[in-house]
MIGU-456385 format. One record per residue: y, x, z of N, C-alpha, C in turn; residue in three letters. Coordinates in pm, whole numbers, padded with zeros to 5 digits, always signed. Atoms other than C-alpha are relative to their C-alpha. Layout:
! MIGU-456385
YXZYXZYXZALA
...
This chain:
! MIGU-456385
-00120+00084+00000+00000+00000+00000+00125+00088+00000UNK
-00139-00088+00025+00342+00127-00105+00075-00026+00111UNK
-00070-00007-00086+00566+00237+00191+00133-00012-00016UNK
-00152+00026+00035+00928+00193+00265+00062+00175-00034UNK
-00044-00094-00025+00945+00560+00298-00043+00069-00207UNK
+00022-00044+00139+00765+00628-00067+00069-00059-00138UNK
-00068+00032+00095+00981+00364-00222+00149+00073-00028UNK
-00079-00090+00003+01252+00574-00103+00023+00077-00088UNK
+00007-00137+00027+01122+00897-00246+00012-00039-00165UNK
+00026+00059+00156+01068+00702-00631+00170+00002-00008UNK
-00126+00035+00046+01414+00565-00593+00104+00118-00054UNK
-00097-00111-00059+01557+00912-00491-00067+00017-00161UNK
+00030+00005+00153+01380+01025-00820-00008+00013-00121UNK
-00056+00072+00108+01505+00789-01044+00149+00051-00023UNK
-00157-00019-00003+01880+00870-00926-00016+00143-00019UNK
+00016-00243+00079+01749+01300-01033+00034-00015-00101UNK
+00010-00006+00148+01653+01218-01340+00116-00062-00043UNK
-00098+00068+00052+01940+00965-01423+00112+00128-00048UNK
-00050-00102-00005+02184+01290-01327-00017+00130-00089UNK
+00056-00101+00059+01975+01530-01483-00011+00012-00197UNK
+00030+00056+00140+01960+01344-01820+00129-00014-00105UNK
-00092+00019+00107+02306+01357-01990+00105-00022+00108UNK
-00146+00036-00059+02696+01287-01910-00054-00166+00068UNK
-00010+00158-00094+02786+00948-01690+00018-00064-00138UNK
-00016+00099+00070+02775+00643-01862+00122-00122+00029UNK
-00161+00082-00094+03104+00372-01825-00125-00109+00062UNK
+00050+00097-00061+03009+00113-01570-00006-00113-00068UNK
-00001+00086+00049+02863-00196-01726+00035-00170+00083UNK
+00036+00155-00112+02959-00584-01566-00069-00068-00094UNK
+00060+00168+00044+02778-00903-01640+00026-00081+00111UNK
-00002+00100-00095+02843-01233-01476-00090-00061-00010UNK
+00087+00072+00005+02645-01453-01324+00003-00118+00113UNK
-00012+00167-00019+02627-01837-01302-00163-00087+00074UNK
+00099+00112+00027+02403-02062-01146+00018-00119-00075UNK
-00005+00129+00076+02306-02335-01364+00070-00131+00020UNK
-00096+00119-00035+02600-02643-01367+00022+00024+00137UNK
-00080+00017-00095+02740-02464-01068+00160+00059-00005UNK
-00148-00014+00009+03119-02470-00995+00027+00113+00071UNK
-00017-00126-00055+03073-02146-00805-00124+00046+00047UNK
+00103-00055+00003+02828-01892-00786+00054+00172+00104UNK
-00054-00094-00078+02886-01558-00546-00147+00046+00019UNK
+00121-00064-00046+02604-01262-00532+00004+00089+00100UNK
-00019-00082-00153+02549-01125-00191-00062+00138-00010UNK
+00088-00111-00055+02260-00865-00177-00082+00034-00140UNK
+00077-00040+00116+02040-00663-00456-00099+00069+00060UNK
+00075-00096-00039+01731-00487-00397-00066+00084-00131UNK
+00084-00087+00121+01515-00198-00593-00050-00009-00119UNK
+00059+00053+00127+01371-00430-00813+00069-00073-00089UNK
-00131+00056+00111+01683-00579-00919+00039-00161+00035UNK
-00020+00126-00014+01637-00930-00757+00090-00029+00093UNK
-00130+00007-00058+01977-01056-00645-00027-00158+00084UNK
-00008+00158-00063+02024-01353-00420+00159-00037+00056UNK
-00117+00027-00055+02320-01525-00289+00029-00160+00035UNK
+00010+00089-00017+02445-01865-00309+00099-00077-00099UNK
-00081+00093+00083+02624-02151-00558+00017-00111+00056UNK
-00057+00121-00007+02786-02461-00528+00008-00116-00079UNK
-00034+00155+00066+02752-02835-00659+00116-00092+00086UNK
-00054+00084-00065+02796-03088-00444+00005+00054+00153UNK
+00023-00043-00088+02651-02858-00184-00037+00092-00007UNK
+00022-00123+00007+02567-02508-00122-00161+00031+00002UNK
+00112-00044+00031+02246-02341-00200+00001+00117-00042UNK
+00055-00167+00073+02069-01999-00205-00056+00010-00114UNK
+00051-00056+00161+01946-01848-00495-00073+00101+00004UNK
+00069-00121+00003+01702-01598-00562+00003+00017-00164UNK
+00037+00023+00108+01726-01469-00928-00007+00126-00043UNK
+00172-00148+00025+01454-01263-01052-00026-00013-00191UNK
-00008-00041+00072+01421-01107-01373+00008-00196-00160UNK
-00048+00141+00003+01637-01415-01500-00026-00103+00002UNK
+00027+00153-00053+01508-01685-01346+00049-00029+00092UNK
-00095+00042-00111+01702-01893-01130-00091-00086+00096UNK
+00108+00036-00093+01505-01983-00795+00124-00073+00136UNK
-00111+00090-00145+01716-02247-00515-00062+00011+00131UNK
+00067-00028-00154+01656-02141-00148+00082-00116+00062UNK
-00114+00115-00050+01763-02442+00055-00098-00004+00113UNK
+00096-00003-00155+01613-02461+00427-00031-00165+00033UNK
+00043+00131-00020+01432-02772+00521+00106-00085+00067UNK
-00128+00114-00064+01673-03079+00602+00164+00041+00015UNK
-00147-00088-00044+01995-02852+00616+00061-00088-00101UNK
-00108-00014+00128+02295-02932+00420+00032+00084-00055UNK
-00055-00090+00077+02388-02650+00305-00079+00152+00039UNK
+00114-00109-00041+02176-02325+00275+00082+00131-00103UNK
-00047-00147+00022+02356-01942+00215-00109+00082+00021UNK
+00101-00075-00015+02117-01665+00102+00123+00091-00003UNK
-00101-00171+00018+02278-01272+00219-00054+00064-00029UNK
+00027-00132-00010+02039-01046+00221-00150-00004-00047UNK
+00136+00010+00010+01709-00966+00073-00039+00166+00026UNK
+00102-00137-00006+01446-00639+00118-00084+00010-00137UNK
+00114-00071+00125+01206-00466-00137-00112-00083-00004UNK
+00060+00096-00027+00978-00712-00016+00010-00132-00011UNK
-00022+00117+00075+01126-01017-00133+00020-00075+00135UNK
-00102+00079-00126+01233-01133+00240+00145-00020-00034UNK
-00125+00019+00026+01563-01301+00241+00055-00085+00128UNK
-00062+00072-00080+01808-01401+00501+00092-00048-00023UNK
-00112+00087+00094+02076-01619+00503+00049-00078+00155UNK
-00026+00074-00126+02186-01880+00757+00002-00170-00112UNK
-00008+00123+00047+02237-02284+00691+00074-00091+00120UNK
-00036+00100-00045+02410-02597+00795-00081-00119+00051UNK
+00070+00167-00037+02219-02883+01017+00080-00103-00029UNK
-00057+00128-00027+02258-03241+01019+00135-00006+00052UNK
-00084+00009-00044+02509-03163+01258+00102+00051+00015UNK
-00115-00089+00036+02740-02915+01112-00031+00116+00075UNK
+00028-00166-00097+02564-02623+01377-00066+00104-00135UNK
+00083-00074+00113+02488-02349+01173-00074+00099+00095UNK
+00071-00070-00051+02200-02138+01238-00084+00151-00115UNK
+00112-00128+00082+02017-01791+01093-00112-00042-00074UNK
+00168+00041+00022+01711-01816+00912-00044+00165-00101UNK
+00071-00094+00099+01437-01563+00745-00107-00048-00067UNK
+00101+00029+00082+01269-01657+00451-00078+00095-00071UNK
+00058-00139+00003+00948-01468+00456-00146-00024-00056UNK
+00145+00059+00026+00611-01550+00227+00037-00178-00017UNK
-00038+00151+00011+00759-01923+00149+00045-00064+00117UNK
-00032+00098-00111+00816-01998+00496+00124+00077+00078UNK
-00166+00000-00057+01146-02035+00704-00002-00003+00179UNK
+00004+00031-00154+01209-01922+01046+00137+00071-00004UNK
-00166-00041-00065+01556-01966+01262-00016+00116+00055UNK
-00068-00141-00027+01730-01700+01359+00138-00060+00118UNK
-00125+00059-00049+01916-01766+01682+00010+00089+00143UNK
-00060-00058-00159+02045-01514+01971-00026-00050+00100UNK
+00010+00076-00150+01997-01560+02304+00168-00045+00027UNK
-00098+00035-00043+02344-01747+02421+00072-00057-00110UNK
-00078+00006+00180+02456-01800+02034+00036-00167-00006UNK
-00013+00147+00041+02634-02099+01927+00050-00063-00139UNK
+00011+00020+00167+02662-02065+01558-00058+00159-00026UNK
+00074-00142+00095+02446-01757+01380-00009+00006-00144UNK
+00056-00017+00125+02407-01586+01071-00059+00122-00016UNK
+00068-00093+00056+02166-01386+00893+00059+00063-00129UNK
-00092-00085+00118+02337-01100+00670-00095+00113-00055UNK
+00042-00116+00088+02131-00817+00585-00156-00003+00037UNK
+00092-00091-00004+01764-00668+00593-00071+00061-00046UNK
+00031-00137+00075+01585-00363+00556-00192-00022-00017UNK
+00122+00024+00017+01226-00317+00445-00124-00012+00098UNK
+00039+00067-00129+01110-00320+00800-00007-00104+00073UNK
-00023+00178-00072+01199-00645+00867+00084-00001+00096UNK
-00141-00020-00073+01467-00558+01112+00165-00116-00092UNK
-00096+00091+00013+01764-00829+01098+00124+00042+00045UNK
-00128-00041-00059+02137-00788+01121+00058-00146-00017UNK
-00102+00120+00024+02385-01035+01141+00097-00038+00102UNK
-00085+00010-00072+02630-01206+01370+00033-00092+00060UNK
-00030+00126-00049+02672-01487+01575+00125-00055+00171UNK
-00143+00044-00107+02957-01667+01811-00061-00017+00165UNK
+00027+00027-00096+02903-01659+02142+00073-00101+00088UNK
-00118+00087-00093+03037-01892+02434+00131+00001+00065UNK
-00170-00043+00003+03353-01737+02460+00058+00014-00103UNK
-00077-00004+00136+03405-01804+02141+00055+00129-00089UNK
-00033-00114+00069+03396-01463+02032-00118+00040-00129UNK
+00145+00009+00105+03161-01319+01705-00027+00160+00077UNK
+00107-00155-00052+02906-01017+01789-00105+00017-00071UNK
+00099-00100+00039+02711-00806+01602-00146-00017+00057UNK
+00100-00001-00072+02355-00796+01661-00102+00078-00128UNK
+00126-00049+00096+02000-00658+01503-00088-00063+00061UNK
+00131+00046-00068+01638-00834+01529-00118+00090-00026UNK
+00119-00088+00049+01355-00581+01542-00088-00040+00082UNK
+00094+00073-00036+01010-00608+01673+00012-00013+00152UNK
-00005-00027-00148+01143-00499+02064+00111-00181+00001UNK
-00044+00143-00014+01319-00881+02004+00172+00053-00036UNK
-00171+00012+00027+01771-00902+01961+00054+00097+00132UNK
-00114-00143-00054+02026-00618+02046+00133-00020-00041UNK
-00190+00007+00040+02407-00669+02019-00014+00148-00084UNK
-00031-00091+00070+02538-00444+01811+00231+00059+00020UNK
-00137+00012-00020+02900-00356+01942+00109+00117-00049UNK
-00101-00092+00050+03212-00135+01800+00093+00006+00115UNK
-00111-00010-00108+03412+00012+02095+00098-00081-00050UNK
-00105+00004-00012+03708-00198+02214+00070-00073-00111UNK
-00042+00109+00119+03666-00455+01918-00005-00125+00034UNK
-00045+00095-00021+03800-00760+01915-00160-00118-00048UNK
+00138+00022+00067+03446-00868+01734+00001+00097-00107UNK
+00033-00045+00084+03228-00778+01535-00109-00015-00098UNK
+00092+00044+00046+03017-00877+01277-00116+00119-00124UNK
+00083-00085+00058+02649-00652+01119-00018-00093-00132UNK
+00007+00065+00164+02661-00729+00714-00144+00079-00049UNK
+00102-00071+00074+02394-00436+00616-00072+00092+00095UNK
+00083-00104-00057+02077-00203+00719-00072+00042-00109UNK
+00074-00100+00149+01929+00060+00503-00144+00002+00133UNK
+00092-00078-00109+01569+00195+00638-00045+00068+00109UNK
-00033-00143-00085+01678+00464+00805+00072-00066+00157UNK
-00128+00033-00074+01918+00219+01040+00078+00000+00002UNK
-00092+00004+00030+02214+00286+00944+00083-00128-00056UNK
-00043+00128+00050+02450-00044+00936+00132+00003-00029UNK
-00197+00052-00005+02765-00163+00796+00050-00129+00037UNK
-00069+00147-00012+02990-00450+00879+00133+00037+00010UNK
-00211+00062-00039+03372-00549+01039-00011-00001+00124UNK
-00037+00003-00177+03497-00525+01359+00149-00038-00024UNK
-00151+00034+00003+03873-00678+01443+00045+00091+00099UNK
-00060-00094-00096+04094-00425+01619+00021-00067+00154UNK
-00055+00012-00146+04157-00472+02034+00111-00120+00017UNK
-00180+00104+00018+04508-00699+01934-00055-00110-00074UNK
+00029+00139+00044+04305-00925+01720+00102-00008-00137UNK
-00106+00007+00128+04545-00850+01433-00067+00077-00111UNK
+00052-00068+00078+04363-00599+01187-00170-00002-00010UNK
+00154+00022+00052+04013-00643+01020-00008+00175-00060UNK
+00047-00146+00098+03811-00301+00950-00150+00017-00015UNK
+00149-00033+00018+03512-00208+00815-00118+00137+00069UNK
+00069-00037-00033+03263+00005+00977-00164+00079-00049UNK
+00156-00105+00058+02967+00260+00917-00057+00058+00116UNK
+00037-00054-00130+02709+00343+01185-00126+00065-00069UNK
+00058-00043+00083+02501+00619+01129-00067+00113+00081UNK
+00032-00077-00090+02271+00836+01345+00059-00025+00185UNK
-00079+00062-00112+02462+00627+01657+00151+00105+00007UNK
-00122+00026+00008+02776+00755+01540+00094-00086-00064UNK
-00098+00120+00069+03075+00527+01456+00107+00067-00089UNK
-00103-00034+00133+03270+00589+01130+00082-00113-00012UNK
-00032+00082+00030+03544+00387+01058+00035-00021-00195UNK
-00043+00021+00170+03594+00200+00685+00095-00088-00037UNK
-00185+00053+00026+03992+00145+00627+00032+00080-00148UNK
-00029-00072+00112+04069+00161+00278+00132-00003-00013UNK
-00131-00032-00028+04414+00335+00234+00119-00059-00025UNK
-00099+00117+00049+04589+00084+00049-00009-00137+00101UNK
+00080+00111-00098+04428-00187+00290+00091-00023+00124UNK
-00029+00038-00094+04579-00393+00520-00109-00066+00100UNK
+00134+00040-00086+04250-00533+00635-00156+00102-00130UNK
+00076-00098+00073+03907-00373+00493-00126-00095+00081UNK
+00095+00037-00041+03531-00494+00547-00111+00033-00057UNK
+00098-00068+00042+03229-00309+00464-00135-00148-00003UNK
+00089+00098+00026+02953-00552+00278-00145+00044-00001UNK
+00124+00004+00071+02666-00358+00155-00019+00196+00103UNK
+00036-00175+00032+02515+00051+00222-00100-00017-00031UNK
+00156-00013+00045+02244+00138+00056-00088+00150+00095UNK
+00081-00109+00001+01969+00472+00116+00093+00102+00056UNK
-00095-00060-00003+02223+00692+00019+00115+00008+00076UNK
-00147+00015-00068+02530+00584+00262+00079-00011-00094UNK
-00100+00064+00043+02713+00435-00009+00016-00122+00042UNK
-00011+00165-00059+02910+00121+00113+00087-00025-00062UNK
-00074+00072+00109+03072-00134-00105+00027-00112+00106UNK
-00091+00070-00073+03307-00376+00031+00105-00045-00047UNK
-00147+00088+00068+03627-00557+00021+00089+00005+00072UNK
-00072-00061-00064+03955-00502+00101+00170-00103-00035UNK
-00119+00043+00033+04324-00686+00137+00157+00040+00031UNK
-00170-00085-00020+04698-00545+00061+00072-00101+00052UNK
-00090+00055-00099+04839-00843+00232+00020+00007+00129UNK
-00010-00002-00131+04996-00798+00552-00022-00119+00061UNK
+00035+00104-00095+04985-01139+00628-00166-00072+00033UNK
+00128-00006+00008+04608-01191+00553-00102+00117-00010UNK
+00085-00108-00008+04400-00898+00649-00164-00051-00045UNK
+00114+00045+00036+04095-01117+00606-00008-00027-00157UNK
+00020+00012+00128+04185-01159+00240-00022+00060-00123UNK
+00103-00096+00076+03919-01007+00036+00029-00060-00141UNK
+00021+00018+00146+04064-00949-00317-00033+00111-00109UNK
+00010-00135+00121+03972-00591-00447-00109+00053+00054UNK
+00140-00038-00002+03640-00462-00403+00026+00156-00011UNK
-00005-00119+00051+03574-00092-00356-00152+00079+00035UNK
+00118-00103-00046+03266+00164-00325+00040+00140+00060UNK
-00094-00152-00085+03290+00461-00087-00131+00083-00029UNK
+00136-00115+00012+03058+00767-00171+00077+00083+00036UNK
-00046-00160-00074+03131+01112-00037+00083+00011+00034UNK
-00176+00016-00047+03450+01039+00113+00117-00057-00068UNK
-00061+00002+00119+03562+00908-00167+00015-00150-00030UNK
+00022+00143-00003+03691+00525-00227+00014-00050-00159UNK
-00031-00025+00193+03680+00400-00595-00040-00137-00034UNK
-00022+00139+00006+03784+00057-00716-00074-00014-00113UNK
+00083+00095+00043+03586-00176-00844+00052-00133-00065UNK
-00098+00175+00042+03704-00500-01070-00061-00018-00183UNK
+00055+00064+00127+03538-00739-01285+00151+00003-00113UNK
-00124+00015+00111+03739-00728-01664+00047-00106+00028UNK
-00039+00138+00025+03965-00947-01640+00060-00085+00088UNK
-00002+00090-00108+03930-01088-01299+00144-00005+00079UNK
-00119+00011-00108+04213-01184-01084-00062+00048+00156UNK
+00047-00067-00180+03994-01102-00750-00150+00069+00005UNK
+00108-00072-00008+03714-00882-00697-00054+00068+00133UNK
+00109-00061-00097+03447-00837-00416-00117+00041+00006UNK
+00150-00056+00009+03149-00624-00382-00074+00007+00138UNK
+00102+00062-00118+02866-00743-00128-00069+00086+00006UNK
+00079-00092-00019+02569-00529-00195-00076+00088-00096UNK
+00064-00150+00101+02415-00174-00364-00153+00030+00045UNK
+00149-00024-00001+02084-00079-00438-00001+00120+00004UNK
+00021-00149-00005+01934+00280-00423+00059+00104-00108UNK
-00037-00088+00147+02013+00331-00805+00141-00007-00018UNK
-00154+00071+00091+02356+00184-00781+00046-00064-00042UNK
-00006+00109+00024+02347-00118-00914+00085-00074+00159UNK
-00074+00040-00050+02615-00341-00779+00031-00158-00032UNK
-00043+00119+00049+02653-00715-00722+00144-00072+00112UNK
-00099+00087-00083+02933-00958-00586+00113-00070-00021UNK
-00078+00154+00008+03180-01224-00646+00148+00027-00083UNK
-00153-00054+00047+03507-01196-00896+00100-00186-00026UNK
-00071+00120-00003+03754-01498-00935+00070+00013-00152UNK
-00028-00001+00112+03825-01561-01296+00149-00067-00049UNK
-00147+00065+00050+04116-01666-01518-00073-00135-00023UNK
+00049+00117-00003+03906-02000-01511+00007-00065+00087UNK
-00060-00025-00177+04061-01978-01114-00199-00111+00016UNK
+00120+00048-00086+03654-02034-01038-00072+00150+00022UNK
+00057-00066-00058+03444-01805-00834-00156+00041-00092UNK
+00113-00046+00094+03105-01614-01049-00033+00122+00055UNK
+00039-00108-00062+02933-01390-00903-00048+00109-00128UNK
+00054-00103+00119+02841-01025-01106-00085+00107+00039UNK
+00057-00152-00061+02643-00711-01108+00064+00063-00102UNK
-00064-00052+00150+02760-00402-01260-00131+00118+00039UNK
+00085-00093+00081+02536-00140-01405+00066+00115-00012UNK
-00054-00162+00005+02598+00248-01342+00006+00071-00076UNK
């Protein structure tokens, strides 16, 4: 049985040879629609290329879509069902809406659906996981604050950023290494975050009045989103990728807004642009 550690070593590889084989190539986009929906947004990609996320009709629904086929994740009885995050393994998390407007986590794992809910939590979501089955995500507690957390097999662990106002876990590579957001101490500034060997990196992109790390892959690249308004720090309209210290914008042709959610080992890149059609389409782009 193929390991997480040997899919690694293939991936690693693939990204030699790519290098090894000629000059860079320009980055390619494509968009992508779910079928008669009025908005479509791709969260997470894995190795094999299968993206998931979620679209909009009348009501929200995950998506799994696999070598183009469009697959609807919707959690039993919910109203509304958000896929974030899938593994190499074709697990996918997400969260959903009850009957009663509570939203709760879920992991869809082998066809079947299990919540996802903190000890003390009073709304959860499921955002990222890694091929271990380890869970990240983030849910409100009774002080009405959001917190970070991870689910591994020792059961749920906060996940906290000194002296943050919250904080919410978006991604986990293999290795552990997570990204997300934390709000500064004042409650006024949104930043993104990189944890990595249990040290804390912060991810403030320089133009950025707010910043929020979506995706890392293998490698410690993290893709994310970022806003030059002072008055909305939470307002994610330019997408960027950070490799070696290095931040480097990202933007569908065309688009009026551009966010990037999550990267695969090879590079491949999907996540959400806002068109001159002022509707939401999610894309991947091609390295």
């Amino acid at each position: 049985m193929e390991t997480a550690i040997t899919r690694f070593m293939k991936a690693c590889g693939m990204l030699l040879l790519l290098t090894l084989t000629g000059s860079a190539i320009a980055a390619t986009y494509t968009g992508i629609d779910c079928p008669d929906a009025a908005l479509t947004v791709a969260r997470a990609i894995n190795d094999r290329g299968d993206i998931v996320g979620h679209c909009a009709t009348n009501s929200a629904h995950g998506f799994r879509l696999r070598k183009g086929e469009f697959e609807l994740i919707d959690f039993p009885d919910a109203t509304d069902t958000l896929a974030m995050g899938t593994n190499n393994l074709g697990h996918v998390v997400g969260f959903y809406f009850d009957q009663l407007g509570a939203v709760h986590g879920y992991l869809l794992r082998n066809g079947q659906f299990k919540t996802i809910e903190p000890p003390g939590s009073v709304a959860a979501y499921g955002l990222g996981i890694d091929d271990l089955g380890r869970i990240v995500g983030a849910y409100l507690n009774g002080n009405d604050q959001f917190q970070g957390f991870i689910l591994d097999s020792h059961g749920y662990r906060d996940v906290t950023v000194p002296e943050a106002a919250f904080t919410a876990t978006h991604a986990i590579d293999v290795l552990g290494r997570t990204a997300g957001a934390f709000r500064d101490a004042d409650g006024q500034r949104q930043r993104g975050f990189y944890f990595r060997n249990g040290n804390f990196m912060p991810i403030d992109h320089p133009a950025g009045e707010g910043t929020r790390a979506f995706g890392v892959n293998i490698l410690g690249h993290v893709v994310g989103g970022w806003s030059a308004d002072p008055d909305c720090s939470n307002c994610f309209t330019n997408a960027f990728l950070f490799r070696s210290g290095k931040y480097r914008a990202l933007e569908f042709p065309g688009a009026h807004e551009t966010v990037a959610y999550g990267i695969n080992t090879i590079g491949r890149i999907v996540g959400s642009y806002f068109g001159v059609d002022e509707k939401f389409h999610g894309f991947i782009r091609d390295p």
